[in-house]
C-alpha positions in Angstrom: 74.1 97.7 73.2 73.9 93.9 74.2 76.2 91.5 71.7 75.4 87.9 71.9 78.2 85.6 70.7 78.1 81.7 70.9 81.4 79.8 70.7 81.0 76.6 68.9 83.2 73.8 70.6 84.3 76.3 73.2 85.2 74.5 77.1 82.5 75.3 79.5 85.6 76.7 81.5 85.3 79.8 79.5 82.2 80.7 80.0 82.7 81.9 84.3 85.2 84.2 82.4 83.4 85.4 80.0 80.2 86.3 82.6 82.5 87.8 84.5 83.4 90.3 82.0 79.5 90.8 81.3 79.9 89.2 78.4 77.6 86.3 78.6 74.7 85.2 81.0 75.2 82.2 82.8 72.7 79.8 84.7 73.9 77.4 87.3 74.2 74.0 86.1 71.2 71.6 87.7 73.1 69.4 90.7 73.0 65.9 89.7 70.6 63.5 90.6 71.3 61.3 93.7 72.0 57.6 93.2 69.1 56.4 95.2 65.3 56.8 95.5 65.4 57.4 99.2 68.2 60.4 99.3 66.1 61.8 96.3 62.8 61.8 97.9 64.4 63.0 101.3 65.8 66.2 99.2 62.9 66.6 98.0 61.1 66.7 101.2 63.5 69.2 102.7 63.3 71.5 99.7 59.1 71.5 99.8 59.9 72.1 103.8 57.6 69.1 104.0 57.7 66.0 106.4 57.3 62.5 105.2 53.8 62.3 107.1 52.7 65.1 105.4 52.9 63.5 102.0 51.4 60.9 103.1 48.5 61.9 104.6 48.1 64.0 101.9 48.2 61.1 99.4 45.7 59.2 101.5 48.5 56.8 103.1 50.0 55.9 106.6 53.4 56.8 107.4 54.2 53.0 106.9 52.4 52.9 103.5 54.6 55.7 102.2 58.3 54.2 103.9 57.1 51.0 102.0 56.5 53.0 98.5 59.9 55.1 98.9 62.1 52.1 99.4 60.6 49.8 96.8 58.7 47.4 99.0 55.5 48.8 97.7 54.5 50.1 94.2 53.4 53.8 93.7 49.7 54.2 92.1 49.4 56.8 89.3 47.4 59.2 92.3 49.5 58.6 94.8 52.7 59.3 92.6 50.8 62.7 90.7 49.8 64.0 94.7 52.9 63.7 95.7 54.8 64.9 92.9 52.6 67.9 93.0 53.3 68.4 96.9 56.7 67.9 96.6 57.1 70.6 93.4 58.8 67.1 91.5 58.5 66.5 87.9 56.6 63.0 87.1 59.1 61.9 84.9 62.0 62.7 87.7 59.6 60.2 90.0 59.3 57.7 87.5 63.1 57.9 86.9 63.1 56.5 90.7 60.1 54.4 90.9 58.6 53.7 87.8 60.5 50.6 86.5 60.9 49.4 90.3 59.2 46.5 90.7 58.2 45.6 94.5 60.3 43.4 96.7 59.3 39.8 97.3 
């Protein structure tokens, strides 16, 4: 027999205890974001076991072209963001999070 019980209000500490006894099911917790566009898209890279000039020839740019997009210098296209959002396994609005509002540097 499988009881589910939900504690209103209760401390996330709890809940380690709880699975522990088999009492609950737990899922890790998602690791936070990092601060800046370039450690994302790097951690992103690693996790795809991709290289930088793989997304970018696969989104139709040079090496340079996509160094100039990650940092800001450059502003993404709607293609070239959905291709490498799709390489990477990223969702859009996770890229747009770190690129969308940025507007390119003088």
């Amino acid at each position: 027999m499988k009881m589910t019980i939900t504690l209103d209000g209760a401390p996330d500490d709890f809940a380690p205890v709880l699975a522990g006894l088999g009492c609950v099911e737990t899922t890790p917790p998602e690791p936070p974001l990092p601060d800046d566009p370039v450690t994302w898209f790097r951690s992103k890279l690693k996790a795809a076991g991709l290289h930088s000039e793989d997304v970018a020839a696969a989104v139709g740019l040079a090496p340079s072209g996509l160094s100039a997009r990650v940092r800001g210098r450059t502003p993404w296209s709607l293609p070239e963001a959905t291709g490498a959002c799709s390489l990477l396994g990223a969702d859009l609005a996770e890229f747009v999070h770190f690129f969308g509002s940025r507007k390119a540097a003088p």
